[in-house]
N, C-alpha and C positions, 0 to 999 in steps of 0.2 A: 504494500500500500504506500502511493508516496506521503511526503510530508504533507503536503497542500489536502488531501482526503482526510488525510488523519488528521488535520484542525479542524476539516468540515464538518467531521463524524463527531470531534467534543464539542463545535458548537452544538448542535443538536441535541446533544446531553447537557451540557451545562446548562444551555439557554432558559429549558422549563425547570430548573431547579432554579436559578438565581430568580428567573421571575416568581417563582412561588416566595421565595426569600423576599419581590419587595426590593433586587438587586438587579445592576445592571451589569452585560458581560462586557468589560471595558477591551480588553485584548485575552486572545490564548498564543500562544507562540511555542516553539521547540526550540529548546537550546541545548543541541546534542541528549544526552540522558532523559534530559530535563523538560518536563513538562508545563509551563506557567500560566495558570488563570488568574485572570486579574478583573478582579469585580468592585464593580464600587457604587455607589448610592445611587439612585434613579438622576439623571437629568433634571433640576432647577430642585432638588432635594438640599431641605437645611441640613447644614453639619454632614459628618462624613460617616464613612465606614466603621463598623465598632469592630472590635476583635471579638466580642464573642456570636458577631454576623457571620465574621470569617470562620471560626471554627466552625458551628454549624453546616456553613456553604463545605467548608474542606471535608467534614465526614460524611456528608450526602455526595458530593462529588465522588471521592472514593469508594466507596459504598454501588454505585453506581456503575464508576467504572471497573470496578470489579465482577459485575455483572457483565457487563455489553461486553469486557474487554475488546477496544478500538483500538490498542496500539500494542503491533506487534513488540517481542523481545522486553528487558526490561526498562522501566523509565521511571522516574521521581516526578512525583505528584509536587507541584508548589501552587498554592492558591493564597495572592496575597492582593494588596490596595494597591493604586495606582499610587500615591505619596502626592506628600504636598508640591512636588517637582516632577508632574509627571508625564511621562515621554509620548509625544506625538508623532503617531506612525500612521497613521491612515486615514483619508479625510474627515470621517466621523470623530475621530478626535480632535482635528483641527474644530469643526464645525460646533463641537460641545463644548468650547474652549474660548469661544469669540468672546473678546471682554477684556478678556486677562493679557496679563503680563506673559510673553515669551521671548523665548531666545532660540536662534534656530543657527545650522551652520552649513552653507550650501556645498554639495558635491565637489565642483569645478574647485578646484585648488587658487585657480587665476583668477577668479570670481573676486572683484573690487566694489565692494568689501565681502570678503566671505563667511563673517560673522553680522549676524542683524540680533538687534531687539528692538521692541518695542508692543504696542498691543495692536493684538488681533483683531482685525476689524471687520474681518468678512474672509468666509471660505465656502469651496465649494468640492465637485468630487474633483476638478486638476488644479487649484489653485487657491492661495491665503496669500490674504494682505492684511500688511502690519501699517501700523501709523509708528513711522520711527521717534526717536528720542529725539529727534532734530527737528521734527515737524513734518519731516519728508512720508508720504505714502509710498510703497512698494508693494507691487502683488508678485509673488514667487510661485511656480508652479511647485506639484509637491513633489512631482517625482526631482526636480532639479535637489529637495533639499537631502544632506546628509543624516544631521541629527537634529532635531527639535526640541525643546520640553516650556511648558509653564516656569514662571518663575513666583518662588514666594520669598519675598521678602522678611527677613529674619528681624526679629526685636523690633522695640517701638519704634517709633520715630525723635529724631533727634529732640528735643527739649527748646525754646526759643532760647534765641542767644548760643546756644550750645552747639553748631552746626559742623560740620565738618573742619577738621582742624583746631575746634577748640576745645581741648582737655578741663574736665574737671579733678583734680586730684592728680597732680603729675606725679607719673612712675606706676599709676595704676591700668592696667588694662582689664576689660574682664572676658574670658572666656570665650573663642565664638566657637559655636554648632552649627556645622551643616546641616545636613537631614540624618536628625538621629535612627538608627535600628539596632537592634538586638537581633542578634543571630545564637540559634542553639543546637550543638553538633550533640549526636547521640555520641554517650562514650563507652569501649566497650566493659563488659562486666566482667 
């Protein structure tokens, strides 16, 4: 069975489990062994994904495909959230995503500039425009882009007076976080 069947065959399983869940199938992808479903709140849903949405989705998932078994040889189940940062590969993500903050980095190496941000103003199935940082509008096609994702913005906002370059407390910095996760390897007994 190729690749491209065997995502079509776990959409189809997934699909009626996350909607009973009240969830939406954001991406499934194959990454060698690795199987990843990525589910996350419905479209214009407050607040996001809970982990114990995810466990639930992960043991019907399972559960499931341990029934149908769709994918030959063996592979690791991951069913996880898209994150606060997270990756735009196919128009419907572009399109569920219009508003926000992104960053994208096009193919073409020679591509001037080959790095964009700015927000998403419009997409469609070959094409998203951003309104850049500079005021400039740009629409990129999607297959031109390399990598895409949302951007969030981490901690408040500066404090008035307090803007870029001006320290309170010299000598102090505190801490920054990118996008935290926890990872847990089984270990053996």
């Amino acid at each position: 069975m190729s690749a491209a069947s065997e995502i079509d065959r776990m959409h189809t399983i997934v699909g009626p489990i996350a909607s009973d869940l009240s969830l939406d199938v954001y991406d499934i992808e194959r990454r060698g062994a690795t199987i990843r479903v990525t589910l996350d709140t419905l479209p214009g849903s407050e607040g996001g994904i809970t982990l114990d949405s995810l466990s639930l989705a992960t043991r019907l998932i399972s559960r499931e495909l341990d029934h149908e078994d769709p994918i030959a040889g063996h592979y690791t189940l991951e069913v996880t959230s898209p994150g606060l940062e997270r990756p735009l590969r196919t128009p419907a993500h572009f399109r569920r995503e219009i508003g926000k903050d992104v960053t994208l980095r096009l193919r073409d190496p020679q591509a001037d500039p080959r790095r964009l941000q700015g927000v998403l103003t419009a997409a469609d199935e070959t094409s998203a425009t951003l309104l850049l940082d500079d005021g400039e509008e740009r629409t990129v096609e999607i297959a031109e882009i390399d990598k895409a994702r949302t951007v969030f913005e981490w901690g408040p906002a500066p404090k008035p007076g307090k803007g870029p370059g001006k320290k309170s407390g010299a000598g102090k910095s505190a801490p920054k976080t990118k996008n935290p996760t926890s990872t847990k390897e089984k270990q053996p007994s």
